[in-house]
PDBQT receptor file of N, H, CA, C and O in Angstrom, charges set to zero:
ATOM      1  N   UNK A   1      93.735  92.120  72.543  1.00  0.00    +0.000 N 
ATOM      2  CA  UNK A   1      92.318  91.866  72.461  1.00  0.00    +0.000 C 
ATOM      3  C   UNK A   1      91.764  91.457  73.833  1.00  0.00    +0.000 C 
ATOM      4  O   UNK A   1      90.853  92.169  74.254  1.00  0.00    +0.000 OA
ATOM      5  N   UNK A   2      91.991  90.869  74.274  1.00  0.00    +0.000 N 
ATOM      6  H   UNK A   2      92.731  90.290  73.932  1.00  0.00    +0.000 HD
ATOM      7  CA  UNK A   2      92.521  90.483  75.699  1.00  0.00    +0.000 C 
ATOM      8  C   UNK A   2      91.996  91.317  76.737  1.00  0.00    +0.000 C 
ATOM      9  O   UNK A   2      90.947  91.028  77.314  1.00  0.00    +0.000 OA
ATOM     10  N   UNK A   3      92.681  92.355  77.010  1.00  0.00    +0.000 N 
ATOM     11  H   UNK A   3      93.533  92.590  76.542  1.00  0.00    +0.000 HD
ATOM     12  CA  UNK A   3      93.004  93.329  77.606  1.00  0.00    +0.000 C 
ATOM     13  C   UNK A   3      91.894  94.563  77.397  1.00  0.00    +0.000 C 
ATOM     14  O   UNK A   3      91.632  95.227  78.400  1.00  0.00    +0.000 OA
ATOM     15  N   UNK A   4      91.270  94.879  76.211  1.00  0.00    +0.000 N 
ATOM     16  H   UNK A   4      91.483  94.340  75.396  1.00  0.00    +0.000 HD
ATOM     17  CA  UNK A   4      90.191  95.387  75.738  1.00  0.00    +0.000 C 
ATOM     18  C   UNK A   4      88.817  94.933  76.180  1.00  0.00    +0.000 C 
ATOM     19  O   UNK A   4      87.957  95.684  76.641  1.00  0.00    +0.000 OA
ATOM     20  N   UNK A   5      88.695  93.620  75.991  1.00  0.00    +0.000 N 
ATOM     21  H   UNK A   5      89.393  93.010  75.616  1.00  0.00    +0.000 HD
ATOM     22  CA  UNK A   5      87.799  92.986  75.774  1.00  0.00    +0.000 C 
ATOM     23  C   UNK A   5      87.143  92.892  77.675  1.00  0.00    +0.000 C 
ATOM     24  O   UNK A   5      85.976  92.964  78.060  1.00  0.00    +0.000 OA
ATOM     25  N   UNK A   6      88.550  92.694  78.590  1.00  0.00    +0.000 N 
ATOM     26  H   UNK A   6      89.498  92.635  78.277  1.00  0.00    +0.000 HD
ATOM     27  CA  UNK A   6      88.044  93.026  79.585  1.00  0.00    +0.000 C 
ATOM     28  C   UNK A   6      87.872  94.382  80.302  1.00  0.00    +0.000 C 
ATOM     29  O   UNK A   6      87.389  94.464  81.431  1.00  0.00    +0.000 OA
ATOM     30  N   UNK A   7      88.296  95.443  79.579  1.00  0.00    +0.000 N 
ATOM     31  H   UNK A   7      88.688  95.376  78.661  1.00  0.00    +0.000 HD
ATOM     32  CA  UNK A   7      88.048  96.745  79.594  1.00  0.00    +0.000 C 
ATOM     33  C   UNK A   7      86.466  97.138  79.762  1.00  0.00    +0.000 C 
ATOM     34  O   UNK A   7      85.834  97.673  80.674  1.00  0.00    +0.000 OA
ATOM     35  N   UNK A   8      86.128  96.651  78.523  1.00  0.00    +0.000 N 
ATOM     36  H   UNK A   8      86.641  96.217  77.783  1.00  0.00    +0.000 HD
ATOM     37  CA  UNK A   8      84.821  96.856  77.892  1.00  0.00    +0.000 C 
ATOM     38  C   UNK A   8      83.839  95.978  79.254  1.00  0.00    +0.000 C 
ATOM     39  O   UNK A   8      82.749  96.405  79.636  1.00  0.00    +0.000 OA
ATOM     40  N   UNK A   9      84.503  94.722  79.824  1.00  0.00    +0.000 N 
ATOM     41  H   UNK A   9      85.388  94.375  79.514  1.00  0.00    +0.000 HD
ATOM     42  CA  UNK A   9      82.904  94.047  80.617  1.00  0.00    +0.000 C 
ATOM     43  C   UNK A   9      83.130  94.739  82.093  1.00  0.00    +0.000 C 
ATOM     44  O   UNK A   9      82.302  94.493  82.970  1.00  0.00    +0.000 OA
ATOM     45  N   UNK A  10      84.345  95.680  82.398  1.00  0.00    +0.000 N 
ATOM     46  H   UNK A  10      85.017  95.880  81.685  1.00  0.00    +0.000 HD
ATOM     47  CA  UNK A  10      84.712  96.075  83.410  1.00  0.00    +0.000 C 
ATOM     48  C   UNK A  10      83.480  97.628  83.503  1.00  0.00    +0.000 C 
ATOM     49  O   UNK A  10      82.855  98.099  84.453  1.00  0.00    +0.000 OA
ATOM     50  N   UNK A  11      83.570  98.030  82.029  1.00  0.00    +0.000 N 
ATOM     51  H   UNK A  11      84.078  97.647  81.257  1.00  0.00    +0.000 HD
ATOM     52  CA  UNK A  11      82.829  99.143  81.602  1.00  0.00    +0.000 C 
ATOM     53  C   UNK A  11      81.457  98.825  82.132  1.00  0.00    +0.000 C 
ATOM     54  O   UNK A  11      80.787  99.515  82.901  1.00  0.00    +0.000 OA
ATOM     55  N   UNK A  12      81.202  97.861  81.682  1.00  0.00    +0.000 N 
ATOM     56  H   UNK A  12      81.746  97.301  81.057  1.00  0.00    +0.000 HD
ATOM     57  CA  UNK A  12      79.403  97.412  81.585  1.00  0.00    +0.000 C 
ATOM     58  C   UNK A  12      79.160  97.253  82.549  1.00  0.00    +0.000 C 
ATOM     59  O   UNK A  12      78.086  97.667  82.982  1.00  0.00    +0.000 OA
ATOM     60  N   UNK A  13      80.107  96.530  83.392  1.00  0.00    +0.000 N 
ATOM     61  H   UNK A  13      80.980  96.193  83.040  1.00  0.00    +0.000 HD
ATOM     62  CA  UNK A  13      79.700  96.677  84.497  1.00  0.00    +0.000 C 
ATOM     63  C   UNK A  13      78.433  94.543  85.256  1.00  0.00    +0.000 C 
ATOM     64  O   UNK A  13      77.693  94.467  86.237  1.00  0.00    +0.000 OA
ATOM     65  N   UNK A  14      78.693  93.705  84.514  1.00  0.00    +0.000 N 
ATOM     66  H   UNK A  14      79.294  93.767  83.717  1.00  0.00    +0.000 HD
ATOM     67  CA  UNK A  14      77.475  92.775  84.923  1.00  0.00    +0.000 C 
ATOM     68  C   UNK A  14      77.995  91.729  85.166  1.00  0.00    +0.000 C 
ATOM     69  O   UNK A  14      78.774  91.071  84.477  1.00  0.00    +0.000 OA
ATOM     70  N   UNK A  15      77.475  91.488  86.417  1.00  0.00    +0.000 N 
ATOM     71  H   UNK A  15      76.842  92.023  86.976  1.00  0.00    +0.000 HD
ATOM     72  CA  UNK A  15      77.973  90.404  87.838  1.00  0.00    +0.000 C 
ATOM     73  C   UNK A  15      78.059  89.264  86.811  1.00  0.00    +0.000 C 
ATOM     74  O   UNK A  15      78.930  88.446  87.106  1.00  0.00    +0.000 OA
ATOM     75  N   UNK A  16      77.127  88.897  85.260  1.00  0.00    +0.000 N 
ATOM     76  H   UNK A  16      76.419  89.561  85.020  1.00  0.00    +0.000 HD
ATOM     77  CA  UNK A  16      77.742  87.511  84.816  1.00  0.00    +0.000 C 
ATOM     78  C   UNK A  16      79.281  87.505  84.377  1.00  0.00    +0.000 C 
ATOM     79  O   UNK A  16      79.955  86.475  84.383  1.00  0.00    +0.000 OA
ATOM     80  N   UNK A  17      79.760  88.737  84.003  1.00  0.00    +0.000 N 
ATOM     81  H   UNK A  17      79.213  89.574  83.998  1.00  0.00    +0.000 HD
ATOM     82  CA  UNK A  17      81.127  88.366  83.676  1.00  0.00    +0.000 C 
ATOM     83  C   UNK A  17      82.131  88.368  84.801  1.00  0.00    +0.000 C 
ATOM     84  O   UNK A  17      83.282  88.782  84.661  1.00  0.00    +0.000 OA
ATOM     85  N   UNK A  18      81.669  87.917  85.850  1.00  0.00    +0.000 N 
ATOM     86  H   UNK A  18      80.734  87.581  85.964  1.00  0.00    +0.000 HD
ATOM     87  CA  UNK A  18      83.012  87.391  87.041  1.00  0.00    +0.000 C 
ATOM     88  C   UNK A  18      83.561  85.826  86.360  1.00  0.00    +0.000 C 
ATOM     89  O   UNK A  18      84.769  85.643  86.212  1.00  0.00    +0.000 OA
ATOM     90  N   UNK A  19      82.872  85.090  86.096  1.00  0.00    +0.000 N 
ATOM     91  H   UNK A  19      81.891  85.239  86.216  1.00  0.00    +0.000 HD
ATOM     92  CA  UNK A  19      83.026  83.859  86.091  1.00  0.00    +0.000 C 
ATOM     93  C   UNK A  19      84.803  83.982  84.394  1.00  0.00    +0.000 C 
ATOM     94  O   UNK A  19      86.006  83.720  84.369  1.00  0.00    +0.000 OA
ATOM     95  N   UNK A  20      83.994  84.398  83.627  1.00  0.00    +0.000 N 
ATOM     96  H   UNK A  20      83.017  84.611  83.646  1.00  0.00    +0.000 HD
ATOM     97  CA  UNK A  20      84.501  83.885  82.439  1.00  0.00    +0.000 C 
ATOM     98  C   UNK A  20      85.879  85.197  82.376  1.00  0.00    +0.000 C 
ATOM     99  O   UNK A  20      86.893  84.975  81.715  1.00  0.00    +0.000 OA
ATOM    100  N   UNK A  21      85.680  86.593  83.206  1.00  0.00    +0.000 N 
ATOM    101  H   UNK A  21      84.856  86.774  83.744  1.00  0.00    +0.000 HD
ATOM    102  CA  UNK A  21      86.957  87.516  83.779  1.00  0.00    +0.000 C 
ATOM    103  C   UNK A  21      87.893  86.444  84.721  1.00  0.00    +0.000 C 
ATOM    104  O   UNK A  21      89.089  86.524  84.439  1.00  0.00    +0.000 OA
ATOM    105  N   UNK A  22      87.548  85.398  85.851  1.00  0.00    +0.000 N 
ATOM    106  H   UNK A  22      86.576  85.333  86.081  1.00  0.00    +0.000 HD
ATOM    107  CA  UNK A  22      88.707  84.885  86.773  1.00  0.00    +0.000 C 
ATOM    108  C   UNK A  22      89.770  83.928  86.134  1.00  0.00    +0.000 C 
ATOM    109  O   UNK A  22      90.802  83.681  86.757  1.00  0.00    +0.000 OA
ATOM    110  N   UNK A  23      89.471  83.245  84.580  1.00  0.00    +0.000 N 
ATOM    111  H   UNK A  23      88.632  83.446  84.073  1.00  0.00    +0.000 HD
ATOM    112  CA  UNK A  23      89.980  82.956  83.963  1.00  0.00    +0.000 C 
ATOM    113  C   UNK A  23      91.848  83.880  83.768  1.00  0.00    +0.000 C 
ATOM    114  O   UNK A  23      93.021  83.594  84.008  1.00  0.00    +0.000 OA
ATOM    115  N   UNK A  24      91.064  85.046  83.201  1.00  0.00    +0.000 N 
ATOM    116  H   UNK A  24      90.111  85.279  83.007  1.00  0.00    +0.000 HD
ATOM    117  CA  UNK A  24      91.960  86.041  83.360  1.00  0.00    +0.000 C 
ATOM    118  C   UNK A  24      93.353  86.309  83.966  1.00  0.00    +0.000 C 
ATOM    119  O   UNK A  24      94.449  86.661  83.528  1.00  0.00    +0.000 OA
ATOM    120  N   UNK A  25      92.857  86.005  85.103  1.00  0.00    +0.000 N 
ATOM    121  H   UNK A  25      91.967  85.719  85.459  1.00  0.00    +0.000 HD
ATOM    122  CA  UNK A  25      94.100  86.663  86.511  1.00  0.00    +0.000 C 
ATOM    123  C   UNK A  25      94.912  85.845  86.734  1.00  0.00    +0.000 C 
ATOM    124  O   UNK A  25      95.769  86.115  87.576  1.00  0.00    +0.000 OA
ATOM    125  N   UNK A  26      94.941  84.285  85.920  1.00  0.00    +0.000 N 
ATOM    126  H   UNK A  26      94.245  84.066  85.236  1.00  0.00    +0.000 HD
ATOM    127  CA  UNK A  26      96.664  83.641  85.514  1.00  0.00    +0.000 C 
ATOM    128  C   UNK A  26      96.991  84.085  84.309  1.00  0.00    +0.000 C 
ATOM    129  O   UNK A  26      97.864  83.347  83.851  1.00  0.00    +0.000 OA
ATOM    130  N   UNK A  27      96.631  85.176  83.368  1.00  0.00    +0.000 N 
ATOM    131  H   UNK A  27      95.922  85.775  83.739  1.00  0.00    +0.000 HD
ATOM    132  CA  UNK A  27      97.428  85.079  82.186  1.00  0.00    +0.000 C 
ATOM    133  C   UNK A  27      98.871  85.403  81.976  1.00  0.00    +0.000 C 
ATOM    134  O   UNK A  27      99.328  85.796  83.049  1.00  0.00    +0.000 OA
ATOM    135  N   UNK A  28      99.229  85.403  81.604  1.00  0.00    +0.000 N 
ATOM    136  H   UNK A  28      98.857  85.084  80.732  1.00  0.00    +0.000 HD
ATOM    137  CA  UNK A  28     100.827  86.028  81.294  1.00  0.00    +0.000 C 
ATOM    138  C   UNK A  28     101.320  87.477  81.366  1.00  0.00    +0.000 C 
ATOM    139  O   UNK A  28     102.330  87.871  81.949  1.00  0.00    +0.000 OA
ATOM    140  N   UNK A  29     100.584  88.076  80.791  1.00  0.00    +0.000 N 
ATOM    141  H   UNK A  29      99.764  87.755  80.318  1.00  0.00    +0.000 HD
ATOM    142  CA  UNK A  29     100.889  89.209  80.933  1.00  0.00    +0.000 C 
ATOM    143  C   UNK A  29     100.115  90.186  82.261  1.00  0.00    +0.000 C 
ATOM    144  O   UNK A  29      98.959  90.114  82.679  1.00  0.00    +0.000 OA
ATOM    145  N   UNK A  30     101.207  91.055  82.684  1.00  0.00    +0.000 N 
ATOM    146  H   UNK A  30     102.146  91.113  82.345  1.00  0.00    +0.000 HD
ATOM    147  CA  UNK A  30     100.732  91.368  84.137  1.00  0.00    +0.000 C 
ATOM    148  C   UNK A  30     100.128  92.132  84.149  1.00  0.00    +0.000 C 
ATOM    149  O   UNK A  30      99.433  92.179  85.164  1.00  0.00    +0.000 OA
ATOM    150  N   UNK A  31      99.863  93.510  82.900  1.00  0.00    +0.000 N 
ATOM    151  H   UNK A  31     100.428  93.472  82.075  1.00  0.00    +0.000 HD
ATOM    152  CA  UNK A  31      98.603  94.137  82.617  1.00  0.00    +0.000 C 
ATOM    153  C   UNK A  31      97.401  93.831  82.669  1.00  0.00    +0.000 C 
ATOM    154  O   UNK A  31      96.548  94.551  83.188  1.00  0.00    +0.000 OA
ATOM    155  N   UNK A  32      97.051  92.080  81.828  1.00  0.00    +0.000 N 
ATOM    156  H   UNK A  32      97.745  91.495  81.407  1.00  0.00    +0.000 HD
ATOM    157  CA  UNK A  32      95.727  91.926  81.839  1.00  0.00    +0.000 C 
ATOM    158  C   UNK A  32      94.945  91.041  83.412  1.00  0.00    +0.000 C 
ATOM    159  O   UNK A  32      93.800  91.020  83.864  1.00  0.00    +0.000 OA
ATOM    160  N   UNK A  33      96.389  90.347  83.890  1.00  0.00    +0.000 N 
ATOM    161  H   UNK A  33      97.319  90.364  83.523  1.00  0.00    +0.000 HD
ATOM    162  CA  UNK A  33      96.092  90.218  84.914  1.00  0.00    +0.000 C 
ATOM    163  C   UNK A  33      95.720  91.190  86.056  1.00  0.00    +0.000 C 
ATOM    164  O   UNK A  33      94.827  91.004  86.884  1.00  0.00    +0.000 OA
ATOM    165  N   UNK A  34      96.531  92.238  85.973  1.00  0.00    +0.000 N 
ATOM    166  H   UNK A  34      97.257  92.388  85.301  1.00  0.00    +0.000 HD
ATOM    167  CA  UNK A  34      95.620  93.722  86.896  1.00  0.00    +0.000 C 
ATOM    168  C   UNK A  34      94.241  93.879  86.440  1.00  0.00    +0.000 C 
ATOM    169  O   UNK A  34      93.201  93.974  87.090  1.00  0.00    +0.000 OA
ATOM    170  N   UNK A  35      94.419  93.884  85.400  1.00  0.00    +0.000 N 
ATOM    171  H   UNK A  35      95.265  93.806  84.872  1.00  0.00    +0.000 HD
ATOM    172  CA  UNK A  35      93.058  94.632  84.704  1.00  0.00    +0.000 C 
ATOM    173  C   UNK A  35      91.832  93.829  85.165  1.00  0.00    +0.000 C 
ATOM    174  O   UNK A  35      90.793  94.411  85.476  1.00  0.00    +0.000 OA
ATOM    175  N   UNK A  36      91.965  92.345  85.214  1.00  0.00    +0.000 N 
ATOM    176  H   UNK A  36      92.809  91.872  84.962  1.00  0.00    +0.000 HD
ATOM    177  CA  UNK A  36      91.073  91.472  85.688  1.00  0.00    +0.000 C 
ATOM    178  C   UNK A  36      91.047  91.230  87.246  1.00  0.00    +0.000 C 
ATOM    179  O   UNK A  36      90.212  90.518  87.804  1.00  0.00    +0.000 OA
ATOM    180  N   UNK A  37      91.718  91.680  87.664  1.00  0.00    +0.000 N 
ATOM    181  H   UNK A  37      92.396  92.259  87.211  1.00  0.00    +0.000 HD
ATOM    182  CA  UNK A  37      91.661  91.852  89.232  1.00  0.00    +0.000 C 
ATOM    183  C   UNK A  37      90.934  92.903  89.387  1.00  0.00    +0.000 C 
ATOM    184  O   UNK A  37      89.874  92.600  89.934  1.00  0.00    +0.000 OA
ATOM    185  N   UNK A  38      91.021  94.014  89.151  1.00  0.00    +0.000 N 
ATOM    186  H   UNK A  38      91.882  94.260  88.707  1.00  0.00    +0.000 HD
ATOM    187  CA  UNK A  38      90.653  95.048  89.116  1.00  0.00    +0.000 C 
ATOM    188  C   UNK A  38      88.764  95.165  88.953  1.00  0.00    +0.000 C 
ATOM    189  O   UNK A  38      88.107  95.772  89.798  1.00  0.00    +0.000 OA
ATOM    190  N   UNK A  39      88.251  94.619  87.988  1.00  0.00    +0.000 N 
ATOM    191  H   UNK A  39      88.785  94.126  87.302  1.00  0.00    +0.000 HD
ATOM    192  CA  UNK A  39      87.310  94.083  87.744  1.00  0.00    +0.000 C 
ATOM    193  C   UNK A  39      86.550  93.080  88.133  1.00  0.00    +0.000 C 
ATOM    194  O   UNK A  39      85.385  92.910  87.773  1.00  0.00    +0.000 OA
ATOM    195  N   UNK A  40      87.317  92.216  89.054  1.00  0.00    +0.000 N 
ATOM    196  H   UNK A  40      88.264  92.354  89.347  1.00  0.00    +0.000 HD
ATOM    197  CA  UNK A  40      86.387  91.428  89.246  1.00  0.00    +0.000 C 
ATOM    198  C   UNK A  40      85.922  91.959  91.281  1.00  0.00    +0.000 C 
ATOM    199  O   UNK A  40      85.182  91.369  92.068  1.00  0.00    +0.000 OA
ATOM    200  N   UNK A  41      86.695  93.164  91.466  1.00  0.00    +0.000 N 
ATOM    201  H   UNK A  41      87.296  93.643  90.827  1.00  0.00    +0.000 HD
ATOM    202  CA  UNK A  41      86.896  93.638  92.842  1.00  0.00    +0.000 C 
ATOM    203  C   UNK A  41      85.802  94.522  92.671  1.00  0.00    +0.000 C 
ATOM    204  O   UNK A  41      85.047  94.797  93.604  1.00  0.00    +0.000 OA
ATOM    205  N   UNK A  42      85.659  95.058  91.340  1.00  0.00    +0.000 N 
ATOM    206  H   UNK A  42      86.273  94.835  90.582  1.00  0.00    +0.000 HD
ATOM    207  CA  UNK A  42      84.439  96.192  91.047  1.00  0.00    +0.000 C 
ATOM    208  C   UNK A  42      83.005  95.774  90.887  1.00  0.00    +0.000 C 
ATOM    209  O   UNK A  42      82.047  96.526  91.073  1.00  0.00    +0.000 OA
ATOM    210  N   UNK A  43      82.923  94.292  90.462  1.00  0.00    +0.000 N 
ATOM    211  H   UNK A  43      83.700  93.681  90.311  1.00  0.00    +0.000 HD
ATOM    212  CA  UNK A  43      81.709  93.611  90.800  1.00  0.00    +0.000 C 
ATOM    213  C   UNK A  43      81.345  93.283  91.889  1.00  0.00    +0.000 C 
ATOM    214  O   UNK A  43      80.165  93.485  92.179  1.00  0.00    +0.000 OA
ATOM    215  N   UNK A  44      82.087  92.771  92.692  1.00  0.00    +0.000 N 
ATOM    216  H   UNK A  44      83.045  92.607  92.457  1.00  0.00    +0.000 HD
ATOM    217  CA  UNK A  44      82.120  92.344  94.139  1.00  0.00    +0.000 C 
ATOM    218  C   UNK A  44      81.904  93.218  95.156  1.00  0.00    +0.000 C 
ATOM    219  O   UNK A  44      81.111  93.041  96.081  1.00  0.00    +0.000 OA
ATOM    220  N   UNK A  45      82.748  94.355  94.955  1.00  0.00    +0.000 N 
ATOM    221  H   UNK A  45      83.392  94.500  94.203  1.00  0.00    +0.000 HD
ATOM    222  CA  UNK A  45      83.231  95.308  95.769  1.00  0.00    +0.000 C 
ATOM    223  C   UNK A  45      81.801  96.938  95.988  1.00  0.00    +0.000 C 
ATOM    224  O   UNK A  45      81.315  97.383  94.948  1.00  0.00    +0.000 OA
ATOM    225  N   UNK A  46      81.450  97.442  97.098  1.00  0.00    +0.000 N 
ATOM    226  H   UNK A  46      81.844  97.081  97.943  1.00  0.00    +0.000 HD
ATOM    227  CA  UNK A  46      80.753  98.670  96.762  1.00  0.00    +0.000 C 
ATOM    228  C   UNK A  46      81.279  99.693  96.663  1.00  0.00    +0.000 C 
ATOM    229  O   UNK A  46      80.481 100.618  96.816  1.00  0.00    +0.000 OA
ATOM    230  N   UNK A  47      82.695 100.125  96.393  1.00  0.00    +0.000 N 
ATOM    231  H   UNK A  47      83.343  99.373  96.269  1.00  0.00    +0.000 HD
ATOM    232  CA  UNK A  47      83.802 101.142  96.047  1.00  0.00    +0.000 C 
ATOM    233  C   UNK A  47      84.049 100.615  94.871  1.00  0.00    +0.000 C 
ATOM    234  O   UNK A  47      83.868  99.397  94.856  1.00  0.00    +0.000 OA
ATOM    235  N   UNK A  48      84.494 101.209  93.595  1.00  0.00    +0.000 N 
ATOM    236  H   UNK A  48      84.641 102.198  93.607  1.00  0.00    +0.000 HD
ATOM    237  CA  UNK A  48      85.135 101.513  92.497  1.00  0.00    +0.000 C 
ATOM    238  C   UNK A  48      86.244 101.227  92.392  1.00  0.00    +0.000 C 
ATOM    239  O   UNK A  48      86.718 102.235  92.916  1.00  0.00    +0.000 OA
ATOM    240  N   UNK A  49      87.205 100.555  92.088  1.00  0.00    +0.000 N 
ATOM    241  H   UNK A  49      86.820  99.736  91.663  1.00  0.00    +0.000 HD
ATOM    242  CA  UNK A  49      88.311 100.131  91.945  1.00  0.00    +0.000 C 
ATOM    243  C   UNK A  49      88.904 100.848  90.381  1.00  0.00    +0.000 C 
ATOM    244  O   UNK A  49      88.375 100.559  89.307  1.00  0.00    +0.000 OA
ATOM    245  N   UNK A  50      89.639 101.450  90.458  1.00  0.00    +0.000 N 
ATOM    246  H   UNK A  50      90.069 101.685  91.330  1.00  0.00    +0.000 HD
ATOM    247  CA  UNK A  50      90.394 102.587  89.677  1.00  0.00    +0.000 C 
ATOM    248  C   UNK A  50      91.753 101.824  89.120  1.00  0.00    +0.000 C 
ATOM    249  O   UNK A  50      92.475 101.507  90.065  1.00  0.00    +0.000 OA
ATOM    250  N   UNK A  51      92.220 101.496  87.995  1.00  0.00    +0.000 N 
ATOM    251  H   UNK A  51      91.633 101.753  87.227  1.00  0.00    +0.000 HD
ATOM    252  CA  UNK A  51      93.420 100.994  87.991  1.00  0.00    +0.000 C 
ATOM    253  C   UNK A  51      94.260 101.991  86.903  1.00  0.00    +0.000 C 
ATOM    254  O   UNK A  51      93.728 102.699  86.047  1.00  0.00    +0.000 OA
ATOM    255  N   UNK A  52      95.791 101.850  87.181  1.00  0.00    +0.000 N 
ATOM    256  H   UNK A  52      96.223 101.276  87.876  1.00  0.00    +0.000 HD
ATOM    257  CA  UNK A  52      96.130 103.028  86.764  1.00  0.00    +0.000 C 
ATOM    258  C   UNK A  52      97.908 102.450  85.975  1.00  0.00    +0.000 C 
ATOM    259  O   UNK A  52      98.681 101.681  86.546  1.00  0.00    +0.000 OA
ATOM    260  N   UNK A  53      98.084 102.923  84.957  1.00  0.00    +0.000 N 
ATOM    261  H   UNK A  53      97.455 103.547  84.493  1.00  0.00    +0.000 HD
ATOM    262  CA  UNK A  53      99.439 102.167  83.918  1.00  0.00    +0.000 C 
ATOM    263  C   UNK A  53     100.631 101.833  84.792  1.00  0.00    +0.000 C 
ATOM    264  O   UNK A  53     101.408 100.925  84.500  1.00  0.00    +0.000 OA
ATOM    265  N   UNK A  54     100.793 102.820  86.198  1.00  0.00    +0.000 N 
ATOM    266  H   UNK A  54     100.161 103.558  86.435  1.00  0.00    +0.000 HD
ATOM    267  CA  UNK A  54     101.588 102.870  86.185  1.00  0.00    +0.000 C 
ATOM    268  C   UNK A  54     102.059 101.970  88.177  1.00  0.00    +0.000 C 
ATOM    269  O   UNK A  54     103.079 101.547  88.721  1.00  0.00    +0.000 OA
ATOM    270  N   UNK A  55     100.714 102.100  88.518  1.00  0.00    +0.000 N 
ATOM    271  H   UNK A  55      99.885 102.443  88.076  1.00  0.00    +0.000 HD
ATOM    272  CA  UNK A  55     100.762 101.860  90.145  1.00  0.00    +0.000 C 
ATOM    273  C   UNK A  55      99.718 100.073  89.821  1.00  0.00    +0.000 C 
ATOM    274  O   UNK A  55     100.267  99.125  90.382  1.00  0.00    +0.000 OA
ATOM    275  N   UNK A  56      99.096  99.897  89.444  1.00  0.00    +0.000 N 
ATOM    276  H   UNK A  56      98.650 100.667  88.988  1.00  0.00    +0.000 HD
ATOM    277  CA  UNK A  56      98.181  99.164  89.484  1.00  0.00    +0.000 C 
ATOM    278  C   UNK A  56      97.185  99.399  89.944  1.00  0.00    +0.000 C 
ATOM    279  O   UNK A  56      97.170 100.575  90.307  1.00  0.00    +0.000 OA
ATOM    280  N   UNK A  57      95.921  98.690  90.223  1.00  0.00    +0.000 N 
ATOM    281  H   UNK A  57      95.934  97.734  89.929  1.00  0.00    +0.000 HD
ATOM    282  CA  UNK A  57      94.852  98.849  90.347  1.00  0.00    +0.000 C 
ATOM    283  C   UNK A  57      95.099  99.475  92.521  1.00  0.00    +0.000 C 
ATOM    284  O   UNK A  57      95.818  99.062  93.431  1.00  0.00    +0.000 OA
ATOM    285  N   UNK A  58      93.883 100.757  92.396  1.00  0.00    +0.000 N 
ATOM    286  H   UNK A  58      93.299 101.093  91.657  1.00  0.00    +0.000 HD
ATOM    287  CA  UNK A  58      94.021 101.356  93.662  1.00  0.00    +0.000 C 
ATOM    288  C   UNK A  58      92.171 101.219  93.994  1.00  0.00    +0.000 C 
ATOM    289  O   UNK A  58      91.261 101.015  93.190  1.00  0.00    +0.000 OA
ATOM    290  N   UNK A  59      92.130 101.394  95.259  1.00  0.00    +0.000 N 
ATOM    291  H   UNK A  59      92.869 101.560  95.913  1.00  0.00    +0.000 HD
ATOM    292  CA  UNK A  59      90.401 101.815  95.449  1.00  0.00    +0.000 C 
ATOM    293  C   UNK A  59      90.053 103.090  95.944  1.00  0.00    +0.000 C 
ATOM    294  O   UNK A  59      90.421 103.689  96.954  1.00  0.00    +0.000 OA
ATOM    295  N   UNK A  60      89.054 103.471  94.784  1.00  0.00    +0.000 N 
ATOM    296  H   UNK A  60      88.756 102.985  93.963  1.00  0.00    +0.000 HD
ATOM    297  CA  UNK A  60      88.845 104.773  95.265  1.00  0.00    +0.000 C 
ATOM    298  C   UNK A  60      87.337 105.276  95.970  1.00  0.00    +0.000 C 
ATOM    299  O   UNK A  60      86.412 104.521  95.669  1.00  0.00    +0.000 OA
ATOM    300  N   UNK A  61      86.974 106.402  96.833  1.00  0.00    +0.000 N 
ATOM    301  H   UNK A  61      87.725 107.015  97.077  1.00  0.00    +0.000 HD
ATOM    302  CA  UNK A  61      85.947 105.894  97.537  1.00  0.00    +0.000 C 
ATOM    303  C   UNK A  61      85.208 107.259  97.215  1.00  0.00    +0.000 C 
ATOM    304  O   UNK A  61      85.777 108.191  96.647  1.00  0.00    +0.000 OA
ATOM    305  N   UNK A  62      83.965 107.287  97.608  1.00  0.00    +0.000 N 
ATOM    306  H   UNK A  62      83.503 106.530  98.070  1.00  0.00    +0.000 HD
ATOM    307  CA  UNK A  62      83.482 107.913  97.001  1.00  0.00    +0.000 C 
ATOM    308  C   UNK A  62      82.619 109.073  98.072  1.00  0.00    +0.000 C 
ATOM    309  O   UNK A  62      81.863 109.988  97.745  1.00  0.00    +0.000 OA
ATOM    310  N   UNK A  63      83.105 108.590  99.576  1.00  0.00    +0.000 N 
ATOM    311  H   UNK A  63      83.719 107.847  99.842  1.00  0.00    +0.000 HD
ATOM    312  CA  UNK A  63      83.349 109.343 100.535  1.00  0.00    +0.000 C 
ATOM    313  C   UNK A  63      84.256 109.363 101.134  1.00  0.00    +0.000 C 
ATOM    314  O   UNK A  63      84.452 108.386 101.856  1.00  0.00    +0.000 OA
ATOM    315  N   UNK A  64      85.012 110.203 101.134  1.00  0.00    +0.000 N 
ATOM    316  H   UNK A  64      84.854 110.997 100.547  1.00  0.00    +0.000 HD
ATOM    317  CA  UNK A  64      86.441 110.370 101.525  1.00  0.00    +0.000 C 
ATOM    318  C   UNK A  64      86.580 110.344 102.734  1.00  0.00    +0.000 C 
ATOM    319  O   UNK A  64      87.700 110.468 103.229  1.00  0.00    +0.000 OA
TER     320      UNK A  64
């Protein structure tokens, strides 16, 4: 649920969910901790941060 749930505010995309996502990035499991890294780099960040099952989160640009 976890892991979804920050899927979904990563989706939406809105600068309020940095605060209550940094929670996140001590959890236990190292998926949701990517996943929330990942996300909170995509709010911050003006490149897209792409994360992927198998490498972890990469940045991808949108001029090459």
């Amino acid at each position: 649920m976890r892991l979804r749930t920050c899927v979904q505010l990563r989706e939406a995309g809105y600068p309020e969910a940095a605060v209550p996502i940094s929670a996140l990035i001590i959890d236990a499991q190292d998926s949701i901790q990517l996943q929330a890294i990942a996300v909170e780099l995509d709010i911050f960040l003006a490149e897209r941060v792409m994360s992927r099952k198998d490498d972890g989160p990469t940045i991808e640009s949108a001029n090459p």
